[in-house]
C-alpha angles and dihedrals in degrees: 000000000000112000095272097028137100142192119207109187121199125185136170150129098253101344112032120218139186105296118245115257096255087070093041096051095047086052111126107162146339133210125189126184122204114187124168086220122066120339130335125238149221146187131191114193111204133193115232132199143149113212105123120085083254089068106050085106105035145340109287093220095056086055091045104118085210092072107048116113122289098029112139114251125197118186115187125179127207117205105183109323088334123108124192131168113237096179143021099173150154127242103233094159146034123195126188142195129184121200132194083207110096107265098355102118120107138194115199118200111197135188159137149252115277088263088090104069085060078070106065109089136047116225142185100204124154116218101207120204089352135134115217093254086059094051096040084056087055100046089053092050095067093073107055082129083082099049091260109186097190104210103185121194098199106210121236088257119063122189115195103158126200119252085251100058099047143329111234110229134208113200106177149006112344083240094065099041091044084059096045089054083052098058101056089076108029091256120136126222114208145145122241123190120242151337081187130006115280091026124081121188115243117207141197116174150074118330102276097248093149105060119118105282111252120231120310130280101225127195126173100003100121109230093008092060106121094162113094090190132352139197139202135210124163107179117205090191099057103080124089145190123200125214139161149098128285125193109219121248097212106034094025082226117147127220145167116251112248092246105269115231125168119279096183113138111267125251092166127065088209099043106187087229091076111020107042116103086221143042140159130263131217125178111220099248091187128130136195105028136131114243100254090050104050083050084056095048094050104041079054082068104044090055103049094054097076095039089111101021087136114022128179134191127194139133115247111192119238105234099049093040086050097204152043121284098227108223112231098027141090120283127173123229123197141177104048095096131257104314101052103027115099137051130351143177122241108233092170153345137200121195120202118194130182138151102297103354128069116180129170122196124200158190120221122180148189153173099246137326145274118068134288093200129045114218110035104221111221 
């Protein structure tokens, strides 16, 4: 690891604990993923050789219990006297890869977020008189096992239904349905690791645009330069405006939609939603829903259009970054002129660790262009 930096290492089948020094010794290298949509992954790359008598008829890490799928995983890394937890994960997949060449062999241990094993079992489970706040609550509640915290952003528009109007209906893995319920509001359901080691977040809300911004992404700026690339896309065709007609469900009354157009909280001075020529255009299609619903629904729309109207892609360096990009908050980014400089959202984040190098590459989005702050601290 890089001078500063270090790597801790926890594995287990139900309470991790520091892996032996076999396994920390064989360590090559290890990648985590962190997206703010779907699971979030990881890979260990491990040396493998047989040169001691107790591997004269296999590799004794292939043999090592501690490594065999669906063992929990927790990977934390300490920059100075600061200790945060990258990973609290689940092996789903080994790969090896035997070599003839001395100590080229390799076993990779893959795996994901505890998420996944929310995604394990199909059900057919009514959630009678319930809003989907209510229900989300409830699904999280059944993995406490993993040290599940459920934080829970209700929307402005809560459906509970009586048992008389509908029945709401869940058909698959709670993962799947805890993600469905999200998207009808533009809201994101995801698990975050922490804040101590053995617990993970899980939340079920509105994308986090509003956090304090981390330290700043700096390019060109001689000495104070932490990006290694950069890239940037601004798309004309992302945002949309949503517009139609509903019949309520309760009144039969039918009404035009307001026209939907995205309330996120700004992170550009020039959002696309409002400054663009041109926009597209979708008429609201859906049926049975009461008035205030099918406003929610389509604002939900509106919003996530512009989600990744400008998107850019680099590799900082973590020493002289000097800390960990969070994945689903706020970052600055300076040095690139007018139009780029400012805040961003993390959409995600890839760190890659090795003996000597750690990267991390990374996806920042927003809405337009041009800053919402003037002076971009470092």
């Amino acid at each position: 690891m890089p001078l500063g930096i270090n790597l801790t290492l926890l594995i287990g089948e139900n309470v991790p604990a520091p892996a032996p020094r076999m396994i920390m010794e064989a360590l090559q290298s290890v990648e985590v993923t962190q997206s703010d949509e779907g699971r979030s992954g990881f890979q260990i790359v491990l040396q493998l050789g047989r040169s001691q008598r107790n591997d004269m008829q296999d590799y004794q890490l292939l043999k090592n219990p501690l490594l065999k799928v669906f063992n929990r995983v927790i990977i934390i890394v300490t920059i100075g006297a600061i200790a945060q937890v990258l990973m609290d994960g689940i092996i789903t997949n080994q790969q090896f890869s035997p070599s003839s060449a001395p100590g080229s062999s390799t076993l990779a241990i893959t795996g994901e977020d505890v998420s996944v094993m929310m995604d394990l079992e199909e059900k057919s489970i009514e959630h009678t008189a319930q809003d989907e706040a209510t229900i989300a609550r409830f699904l999280i509640s059944n993995y406490a096992k993993y040290g599940l915290i459920a934080k829970v952003i209700a929307p402005k528009f809560r459906d509970r239904p009586t048992q008389n109007e509908r029945i709401p209906s869940q058909q698959g893995t709670d993962l799947k349905y805890l993600q469905s319920i999200a998207e009808r509001f533009a809201y994101v359901f995801y698990i975050i690791p922490g804040p101590t080691s053995g617990t993970n977040t899980a939340y079920w809300g509105p994308p986090q645009r509003q956090t304090q911004p981390q330290p700043a992404l700096t390019v060109n700026m001689s000495s104070f330069t932490n990006v290694n690339s950069i890239n940037f896309q601004n798309n004309g065709l992302a945002a949309t405006d949503v517009r139609g007609q509903v019949q309520d469900r309760r009144s039969n009354e039918s009404r035009s939609l307001p026209q939907a157009t995205s309330d996120r909280p700004p992170l550009a001075n020039q959002p696309a939603a409002t400054n663009q020529p041109h926009k597209r255009t979708e008429q609201y299609r859906e049926t049975g829903r009461e008035i205030a619903q099918a406003q929610a629904y389509a604002q939900a729309i509106a919003n996530r259009s512009v989600d990744d109207v400008v998107t850019i892609t680099g590799e900082v360096d973590t020493v002289r970054y000097g800390s960990l990009l969070q994945t689903r908050g706020v970052v600055t980014l300076r040095g690139v002129g007018l139009n780029y400089d400012g805040l961003y959202y993390i959409k995600n984040v890839t760190h890659k660790i090795s003996k000597g190098d750690y990267k991390q590459s990374f996806t920042i989005t927003r809405e337009g262009l041009g800053s919402t702050i003037r002076q971009v601290a470092g």
